[in-house]
Backbone as ProteinMPNN parsed JSONL, in Angstrom:
{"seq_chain_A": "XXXXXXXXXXXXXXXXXXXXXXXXXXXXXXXXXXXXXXXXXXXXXXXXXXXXXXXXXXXXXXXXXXXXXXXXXXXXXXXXXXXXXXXXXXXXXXXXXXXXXXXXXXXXXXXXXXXXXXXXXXXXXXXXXXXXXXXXXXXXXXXXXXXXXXXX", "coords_chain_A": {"N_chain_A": [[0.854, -1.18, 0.0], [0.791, 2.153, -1.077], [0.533, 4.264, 0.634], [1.868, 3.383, 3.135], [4.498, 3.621, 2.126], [5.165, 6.197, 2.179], [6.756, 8.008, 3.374], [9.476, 6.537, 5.026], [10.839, 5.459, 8.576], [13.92, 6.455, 9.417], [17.306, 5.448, 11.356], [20.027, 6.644, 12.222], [23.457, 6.948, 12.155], [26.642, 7.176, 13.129], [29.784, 6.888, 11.469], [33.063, 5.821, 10.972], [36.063, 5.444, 9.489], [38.948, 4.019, 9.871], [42.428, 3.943, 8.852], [44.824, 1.713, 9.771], [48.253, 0.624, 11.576], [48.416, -1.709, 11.809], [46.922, -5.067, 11.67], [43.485, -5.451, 12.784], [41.643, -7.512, 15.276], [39.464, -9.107, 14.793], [37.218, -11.313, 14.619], [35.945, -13.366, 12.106], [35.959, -11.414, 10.499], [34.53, -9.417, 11.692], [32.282, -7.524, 13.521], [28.948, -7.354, 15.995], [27.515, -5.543, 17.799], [25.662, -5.214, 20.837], [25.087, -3.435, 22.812], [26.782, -0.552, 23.697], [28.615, 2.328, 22.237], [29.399, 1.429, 19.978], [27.572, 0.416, 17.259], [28.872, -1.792, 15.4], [31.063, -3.347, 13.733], [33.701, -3.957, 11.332], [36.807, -5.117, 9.498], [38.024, -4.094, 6.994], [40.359, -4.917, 5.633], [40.382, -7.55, 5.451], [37.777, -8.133, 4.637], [38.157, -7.595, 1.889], [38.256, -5.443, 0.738], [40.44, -3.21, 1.204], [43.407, -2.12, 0.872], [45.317, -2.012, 2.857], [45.655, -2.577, 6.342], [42.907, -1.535, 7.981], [39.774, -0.367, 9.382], [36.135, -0.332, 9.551], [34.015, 1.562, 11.644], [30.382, 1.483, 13.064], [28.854, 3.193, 14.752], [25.708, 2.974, 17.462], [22.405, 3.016, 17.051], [21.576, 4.756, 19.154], [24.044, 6.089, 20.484], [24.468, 7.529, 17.983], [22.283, 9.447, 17.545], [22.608, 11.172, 20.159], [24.739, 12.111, 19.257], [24.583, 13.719, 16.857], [24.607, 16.202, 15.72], [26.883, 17.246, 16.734], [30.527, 18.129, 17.036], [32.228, 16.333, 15.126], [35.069, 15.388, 15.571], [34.911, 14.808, 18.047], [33.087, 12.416, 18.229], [34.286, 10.71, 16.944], [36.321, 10.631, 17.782], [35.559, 9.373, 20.304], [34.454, 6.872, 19.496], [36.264, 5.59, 18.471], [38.053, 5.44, 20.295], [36.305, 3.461, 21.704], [36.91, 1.263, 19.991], [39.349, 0.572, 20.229], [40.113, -2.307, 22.171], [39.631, -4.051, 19.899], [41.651, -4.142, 18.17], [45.452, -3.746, 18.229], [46.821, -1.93, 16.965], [47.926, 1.463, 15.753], [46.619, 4.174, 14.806], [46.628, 5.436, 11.84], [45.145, 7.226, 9.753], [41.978, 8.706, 9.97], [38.801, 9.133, 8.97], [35.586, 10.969, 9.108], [31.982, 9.956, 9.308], [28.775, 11.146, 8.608], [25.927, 9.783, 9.187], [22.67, 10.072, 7.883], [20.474, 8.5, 7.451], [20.507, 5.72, 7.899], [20.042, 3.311, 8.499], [16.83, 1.738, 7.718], [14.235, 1.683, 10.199], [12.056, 0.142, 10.158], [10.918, -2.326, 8.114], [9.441, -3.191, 4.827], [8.992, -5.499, 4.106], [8.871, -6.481, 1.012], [9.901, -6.303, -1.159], [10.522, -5.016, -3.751], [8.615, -1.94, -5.698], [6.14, -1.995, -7.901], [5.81, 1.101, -9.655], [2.615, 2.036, -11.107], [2.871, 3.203, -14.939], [3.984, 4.893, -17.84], [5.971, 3.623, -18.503], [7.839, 0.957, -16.876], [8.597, 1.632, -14.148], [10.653, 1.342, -10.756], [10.402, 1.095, -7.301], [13.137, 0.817, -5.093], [15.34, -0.618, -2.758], [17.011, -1.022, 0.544], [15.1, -0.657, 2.425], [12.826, -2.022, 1.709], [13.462, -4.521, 2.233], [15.09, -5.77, 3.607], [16.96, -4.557, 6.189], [19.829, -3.805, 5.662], [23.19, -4.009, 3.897], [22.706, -7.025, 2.5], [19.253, -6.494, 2.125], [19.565, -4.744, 0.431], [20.916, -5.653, -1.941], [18.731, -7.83, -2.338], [16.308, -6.888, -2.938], [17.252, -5.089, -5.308], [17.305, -7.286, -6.931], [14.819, -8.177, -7.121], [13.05, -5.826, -8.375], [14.53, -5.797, -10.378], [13.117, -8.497, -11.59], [10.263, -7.594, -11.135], [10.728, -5.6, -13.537], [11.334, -6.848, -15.279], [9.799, -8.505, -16.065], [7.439, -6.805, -16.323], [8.116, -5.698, -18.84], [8.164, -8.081, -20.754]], "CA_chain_A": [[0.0, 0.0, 0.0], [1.03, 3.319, -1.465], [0.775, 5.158, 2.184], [3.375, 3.503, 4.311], [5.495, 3.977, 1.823], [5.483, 7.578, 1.984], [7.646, 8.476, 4.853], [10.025, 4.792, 6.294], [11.854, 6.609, 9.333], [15.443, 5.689, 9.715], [18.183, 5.835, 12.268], [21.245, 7.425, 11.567], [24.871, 6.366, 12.076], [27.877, 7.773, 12.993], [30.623, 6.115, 10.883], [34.371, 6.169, 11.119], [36.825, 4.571, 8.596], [40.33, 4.057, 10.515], [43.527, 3.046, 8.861], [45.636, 1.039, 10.967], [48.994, 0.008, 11.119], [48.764, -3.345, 12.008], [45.302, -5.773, 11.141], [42.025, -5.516, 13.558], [41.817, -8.838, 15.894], [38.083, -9.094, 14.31], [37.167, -12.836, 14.443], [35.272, -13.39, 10.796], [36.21, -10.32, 9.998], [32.793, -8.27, 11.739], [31.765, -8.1, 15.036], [28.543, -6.468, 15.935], [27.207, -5.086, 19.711], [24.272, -5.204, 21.485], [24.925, -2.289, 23.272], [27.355, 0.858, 23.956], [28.546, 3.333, 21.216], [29.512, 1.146, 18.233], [26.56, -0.857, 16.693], [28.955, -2.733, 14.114], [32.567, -2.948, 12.646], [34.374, -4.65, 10.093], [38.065, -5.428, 9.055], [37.989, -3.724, 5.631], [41.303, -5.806, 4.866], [40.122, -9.475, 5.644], [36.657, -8.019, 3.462], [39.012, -7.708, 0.288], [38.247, -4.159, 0.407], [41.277, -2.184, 1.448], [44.998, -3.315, 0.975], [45.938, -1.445, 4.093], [44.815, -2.809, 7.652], [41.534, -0.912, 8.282], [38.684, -0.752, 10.317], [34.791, 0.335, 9.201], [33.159, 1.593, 12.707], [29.445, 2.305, 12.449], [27.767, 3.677, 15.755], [24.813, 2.309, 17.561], [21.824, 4.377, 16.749], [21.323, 5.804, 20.153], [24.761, 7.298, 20.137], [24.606, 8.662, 16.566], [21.206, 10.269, 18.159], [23.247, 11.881, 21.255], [26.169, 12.746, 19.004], [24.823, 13.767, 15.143], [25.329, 17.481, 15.342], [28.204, 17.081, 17.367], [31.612, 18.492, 16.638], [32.84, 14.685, 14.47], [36.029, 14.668, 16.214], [34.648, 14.331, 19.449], [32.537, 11.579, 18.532], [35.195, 9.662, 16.121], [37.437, 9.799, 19.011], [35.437, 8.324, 21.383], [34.479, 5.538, 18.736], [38.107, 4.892, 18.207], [38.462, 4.797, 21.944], [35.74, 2.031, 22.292], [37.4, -0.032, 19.166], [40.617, -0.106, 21.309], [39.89, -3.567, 22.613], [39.437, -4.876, 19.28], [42.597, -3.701, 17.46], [46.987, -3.402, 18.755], [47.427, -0.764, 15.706], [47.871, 3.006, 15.626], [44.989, 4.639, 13.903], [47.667, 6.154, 11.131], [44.498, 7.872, 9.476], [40.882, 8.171, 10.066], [37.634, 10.05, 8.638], [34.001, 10.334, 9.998], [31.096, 10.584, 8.131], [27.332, 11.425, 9.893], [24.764, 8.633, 7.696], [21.295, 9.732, 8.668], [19.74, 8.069, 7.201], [21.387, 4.195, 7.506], [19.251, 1.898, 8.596], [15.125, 2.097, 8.282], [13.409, 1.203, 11.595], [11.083, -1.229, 10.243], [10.883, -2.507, 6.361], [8.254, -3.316, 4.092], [9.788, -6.915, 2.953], [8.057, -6.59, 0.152], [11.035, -6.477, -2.354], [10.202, -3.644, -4.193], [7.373, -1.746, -5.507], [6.244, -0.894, -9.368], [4.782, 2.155, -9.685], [1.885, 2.566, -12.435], [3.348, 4.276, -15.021], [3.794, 4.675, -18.901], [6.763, 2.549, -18.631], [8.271, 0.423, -15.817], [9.299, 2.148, -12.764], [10.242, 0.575, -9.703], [10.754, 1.966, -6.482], [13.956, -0.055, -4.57], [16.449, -0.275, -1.595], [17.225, -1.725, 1.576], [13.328, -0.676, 3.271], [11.549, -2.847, 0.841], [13.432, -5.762, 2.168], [15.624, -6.007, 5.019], [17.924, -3.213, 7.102], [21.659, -4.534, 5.48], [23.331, -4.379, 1.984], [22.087, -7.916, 1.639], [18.298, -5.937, 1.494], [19.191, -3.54, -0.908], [20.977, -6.669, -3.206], [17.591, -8.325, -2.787], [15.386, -5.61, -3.615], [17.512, -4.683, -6.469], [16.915, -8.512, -7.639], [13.101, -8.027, -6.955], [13.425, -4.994, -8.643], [14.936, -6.001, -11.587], [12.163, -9.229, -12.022], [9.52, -6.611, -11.665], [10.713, -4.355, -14.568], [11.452, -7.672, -17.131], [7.711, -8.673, -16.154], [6.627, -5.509, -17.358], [8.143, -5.936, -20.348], [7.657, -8.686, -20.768]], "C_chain_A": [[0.9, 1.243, 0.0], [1.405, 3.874, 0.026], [1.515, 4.8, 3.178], [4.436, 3.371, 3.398], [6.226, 5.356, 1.983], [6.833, 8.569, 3.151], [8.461, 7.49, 5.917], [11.255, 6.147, 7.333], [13.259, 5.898, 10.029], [16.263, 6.245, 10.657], [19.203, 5.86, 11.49], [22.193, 6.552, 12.104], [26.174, 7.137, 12.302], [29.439, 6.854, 12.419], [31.923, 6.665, 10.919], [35.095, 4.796, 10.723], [37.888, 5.215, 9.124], [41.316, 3.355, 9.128], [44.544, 2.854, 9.808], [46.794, 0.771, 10.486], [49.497, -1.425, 11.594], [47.461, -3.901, 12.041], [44.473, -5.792, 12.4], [41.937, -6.813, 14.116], [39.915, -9.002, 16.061], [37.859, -10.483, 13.801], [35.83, -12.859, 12.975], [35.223, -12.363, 10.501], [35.168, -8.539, 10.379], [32.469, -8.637, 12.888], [30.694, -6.868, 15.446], [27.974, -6.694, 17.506], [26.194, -4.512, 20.269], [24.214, -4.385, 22.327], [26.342, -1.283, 23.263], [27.561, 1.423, 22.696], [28.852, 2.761, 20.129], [28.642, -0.334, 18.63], [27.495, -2.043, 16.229], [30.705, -2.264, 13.484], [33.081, -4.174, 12.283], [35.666, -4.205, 10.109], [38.012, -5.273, 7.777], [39.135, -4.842, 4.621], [40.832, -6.85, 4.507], [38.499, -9.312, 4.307], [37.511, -7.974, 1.777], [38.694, -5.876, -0.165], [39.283, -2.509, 0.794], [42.686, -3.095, 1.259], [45.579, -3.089, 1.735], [44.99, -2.321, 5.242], [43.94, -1.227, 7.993], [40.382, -1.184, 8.98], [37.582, 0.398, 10.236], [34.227, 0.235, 11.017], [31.539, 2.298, 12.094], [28.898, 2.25, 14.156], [26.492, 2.922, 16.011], [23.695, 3.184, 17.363], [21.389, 5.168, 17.864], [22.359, 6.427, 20.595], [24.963, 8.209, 18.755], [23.383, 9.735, 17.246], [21.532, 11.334, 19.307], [24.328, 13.06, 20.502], [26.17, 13.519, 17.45], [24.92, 15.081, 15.122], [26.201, 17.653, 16.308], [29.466, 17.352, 16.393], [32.28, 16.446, 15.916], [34.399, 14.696, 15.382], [36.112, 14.29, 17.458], [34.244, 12.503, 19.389], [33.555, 10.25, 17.608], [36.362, 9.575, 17.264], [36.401, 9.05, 20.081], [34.992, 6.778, 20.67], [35.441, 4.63, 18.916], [38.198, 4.333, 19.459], [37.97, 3.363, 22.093], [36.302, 0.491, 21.67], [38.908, -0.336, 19.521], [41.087, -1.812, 21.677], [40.216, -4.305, 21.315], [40.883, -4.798, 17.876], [44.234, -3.385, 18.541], [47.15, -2.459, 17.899], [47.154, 0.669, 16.37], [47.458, 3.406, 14.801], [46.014, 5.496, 12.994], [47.139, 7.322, 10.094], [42.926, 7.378, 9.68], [39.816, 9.31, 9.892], [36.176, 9.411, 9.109], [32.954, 10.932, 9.007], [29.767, 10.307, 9.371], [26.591, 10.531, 8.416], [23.775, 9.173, 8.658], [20.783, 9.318, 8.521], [19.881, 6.387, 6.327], [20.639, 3.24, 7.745], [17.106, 2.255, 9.051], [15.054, 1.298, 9.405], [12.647, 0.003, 11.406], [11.236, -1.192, 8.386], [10.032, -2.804, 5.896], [8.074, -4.919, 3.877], [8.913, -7.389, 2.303], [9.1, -6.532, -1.51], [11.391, -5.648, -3.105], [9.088, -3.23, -4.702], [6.891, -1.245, -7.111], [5.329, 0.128, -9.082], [4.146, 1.92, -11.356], [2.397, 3.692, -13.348], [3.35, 3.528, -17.044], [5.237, 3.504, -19.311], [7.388, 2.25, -17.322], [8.796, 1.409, -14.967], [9.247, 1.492, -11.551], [10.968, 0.987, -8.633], [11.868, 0.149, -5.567], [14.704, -0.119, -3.371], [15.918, -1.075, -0.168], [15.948, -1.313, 2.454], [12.189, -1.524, 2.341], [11.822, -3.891, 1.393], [13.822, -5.86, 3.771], [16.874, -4.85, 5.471], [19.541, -3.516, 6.967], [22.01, -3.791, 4.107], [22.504, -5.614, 1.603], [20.265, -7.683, 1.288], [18.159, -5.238, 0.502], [19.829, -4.641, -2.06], [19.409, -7.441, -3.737], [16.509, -7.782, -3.469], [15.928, -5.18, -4.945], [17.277, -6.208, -7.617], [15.085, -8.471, -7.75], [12.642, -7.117, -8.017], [13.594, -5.071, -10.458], [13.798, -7.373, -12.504], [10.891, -8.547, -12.239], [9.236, -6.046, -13.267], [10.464, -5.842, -15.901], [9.91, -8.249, -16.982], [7.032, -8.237, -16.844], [6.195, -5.795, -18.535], [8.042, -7.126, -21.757], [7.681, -9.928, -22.114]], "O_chain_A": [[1.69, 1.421, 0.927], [2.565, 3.858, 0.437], [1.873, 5.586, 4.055], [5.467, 2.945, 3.918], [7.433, 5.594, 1.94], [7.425, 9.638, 3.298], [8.317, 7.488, 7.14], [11.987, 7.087, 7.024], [13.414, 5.054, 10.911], [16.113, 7.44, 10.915], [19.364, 5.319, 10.396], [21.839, 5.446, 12.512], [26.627, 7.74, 11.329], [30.042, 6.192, 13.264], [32.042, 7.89, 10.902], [34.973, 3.658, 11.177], [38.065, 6.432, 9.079], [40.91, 2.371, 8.51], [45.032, 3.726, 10.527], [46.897, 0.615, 9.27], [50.596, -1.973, 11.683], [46.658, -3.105, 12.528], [45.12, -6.38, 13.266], [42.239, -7.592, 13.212], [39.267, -9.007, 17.108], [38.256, -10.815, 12.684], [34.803, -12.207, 13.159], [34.106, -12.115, 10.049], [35.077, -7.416, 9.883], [32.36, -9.792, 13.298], [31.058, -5.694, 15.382], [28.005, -7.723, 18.181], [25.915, -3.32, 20.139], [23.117, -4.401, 22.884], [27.029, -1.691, 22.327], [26.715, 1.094, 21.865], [28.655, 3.425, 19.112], [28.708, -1.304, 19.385], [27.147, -3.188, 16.518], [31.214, -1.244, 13.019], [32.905, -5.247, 12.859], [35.914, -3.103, 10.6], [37.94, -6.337, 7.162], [38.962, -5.349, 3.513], [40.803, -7.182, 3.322], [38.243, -10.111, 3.406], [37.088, -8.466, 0.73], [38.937, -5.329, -1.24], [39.0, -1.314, 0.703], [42.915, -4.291, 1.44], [46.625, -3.736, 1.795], [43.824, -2.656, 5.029], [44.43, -0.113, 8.183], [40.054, -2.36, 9.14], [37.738, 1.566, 10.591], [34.062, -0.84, 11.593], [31.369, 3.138, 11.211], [28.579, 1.166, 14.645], [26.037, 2.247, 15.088], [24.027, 4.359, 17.523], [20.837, 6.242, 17.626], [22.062, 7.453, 21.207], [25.501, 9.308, 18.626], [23.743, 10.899, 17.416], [20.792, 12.312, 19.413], [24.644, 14.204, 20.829], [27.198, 13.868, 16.87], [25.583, 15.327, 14.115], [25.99, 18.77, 16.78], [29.508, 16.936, 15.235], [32.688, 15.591, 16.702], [34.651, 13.589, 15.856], [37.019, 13.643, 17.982], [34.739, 11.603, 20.067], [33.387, 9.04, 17.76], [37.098, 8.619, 17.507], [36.8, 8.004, 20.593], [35.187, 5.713, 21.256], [35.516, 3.465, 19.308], [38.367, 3.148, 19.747], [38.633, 2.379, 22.419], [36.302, -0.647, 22.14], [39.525, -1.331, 19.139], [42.181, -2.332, 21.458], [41.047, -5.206, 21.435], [40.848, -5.439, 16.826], [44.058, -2.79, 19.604], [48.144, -1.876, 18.332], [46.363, 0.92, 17.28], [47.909, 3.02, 13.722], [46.289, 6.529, 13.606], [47.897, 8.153, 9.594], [42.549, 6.207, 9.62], [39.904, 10.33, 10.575], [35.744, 8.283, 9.347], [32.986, 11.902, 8.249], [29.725, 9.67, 10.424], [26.716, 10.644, 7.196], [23.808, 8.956, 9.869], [19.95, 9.307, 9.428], [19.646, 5.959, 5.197], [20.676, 2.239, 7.029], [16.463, 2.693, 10.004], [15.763, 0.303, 9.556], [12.553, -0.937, 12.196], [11.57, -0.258, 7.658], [9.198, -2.765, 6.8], [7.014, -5.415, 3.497], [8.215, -8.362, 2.59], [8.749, -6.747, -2.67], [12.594, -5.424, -3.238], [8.162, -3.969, -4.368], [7.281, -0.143, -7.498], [4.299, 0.046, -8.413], [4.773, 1.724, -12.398], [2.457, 4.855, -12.95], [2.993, 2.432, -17.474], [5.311, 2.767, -20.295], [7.523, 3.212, -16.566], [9.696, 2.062, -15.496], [8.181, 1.055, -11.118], [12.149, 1.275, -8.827], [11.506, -1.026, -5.498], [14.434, 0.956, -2.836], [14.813, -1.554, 0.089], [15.975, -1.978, 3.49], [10.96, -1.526, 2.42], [10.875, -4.676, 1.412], [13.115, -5.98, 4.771], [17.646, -4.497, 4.58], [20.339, -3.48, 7.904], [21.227, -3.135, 3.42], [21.717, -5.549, 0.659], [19.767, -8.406, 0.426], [17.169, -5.024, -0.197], [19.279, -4.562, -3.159], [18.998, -7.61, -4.885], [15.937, -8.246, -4.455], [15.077, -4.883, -5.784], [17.124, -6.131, -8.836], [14.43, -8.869, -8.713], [11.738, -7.602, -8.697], [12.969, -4.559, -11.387], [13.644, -7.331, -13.725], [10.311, -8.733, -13.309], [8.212, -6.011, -13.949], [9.782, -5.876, -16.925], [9.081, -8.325, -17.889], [6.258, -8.683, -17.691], [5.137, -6.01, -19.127], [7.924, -7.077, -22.982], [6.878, -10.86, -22.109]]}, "name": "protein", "num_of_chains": 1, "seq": "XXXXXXXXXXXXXXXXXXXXXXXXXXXXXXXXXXXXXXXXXXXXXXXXXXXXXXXXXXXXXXXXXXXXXXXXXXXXXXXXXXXXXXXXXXXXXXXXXXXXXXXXXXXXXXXXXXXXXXXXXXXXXXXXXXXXXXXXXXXXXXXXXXXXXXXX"}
């Protein structure tokens, strides 16, 4: 139905991409936390996505909520601080980015959505399915069966 689509309300994120100089002690490469200031981090190296030792922090959403117009180096240092434990390296560079809009609250999982229209349109992304990347891959597969339907 058209009307809860109109407005999905998402929690934000405070994110901070470290490079390290020595690898993250991140058992499968991702370790995520059921409570204090980081929701979720990753070992960018062991992912195949950095050739440097690195480390993706993403905030839990009730400190991105305490901390999103906050001065960023306050709140990327105390990140860093908490990912202490999980890393021996010296943070050799590190940038913060404010996501507000990272993870919807609740999803549709409905896959995606065509809109009526003179040719295929289809509305997509990680609130049609599930609150990850692997929602917005699915939805863009949903997405994409939609449109060749169409056409058929």
């Amino acid at each position: 139905e058209m009307d809860s689509l109109v407005c999905p309300e998402y929690d934000a994120t405070l994110a901070v991409m470290a490079v390290l100089d020595a690898p993250p002690m991140l058992v499968d490469g991702h370790r995520a936390f059921g409570s204090g200031p980081i929701g979720w981090m990753a070992d960018n190296q062991q992912k195949g996505v950095s050739a440097l030792p690195a480390l993706t922090i993403h905030s839990s959403p009730e400190f991105a909520r305490r901390h999103l117009e906050s001065d960023p180096h306050r709140w990327m240092a105390e990140l860093l601080l908490a990912a202490r434990p999980f890393h021996e390296g010296v943070v050799v560079y590190a940038v913060a980015h404010r996501w507000r809009f990272a993870q919807p609250q609740t999803t549709l999982d409905v896959g995606a959505v065509l809109i009526a229209a003179s040719r295929p349109e289809v509305l997509a992304g990680e609130v049609f399915a599930e609150a990850r990347v692997e929602g917005a891959h699915t939805s863009g597969e949903v997405a994409a069966q939609l449109v060749m339907d169409q056409l058929g």
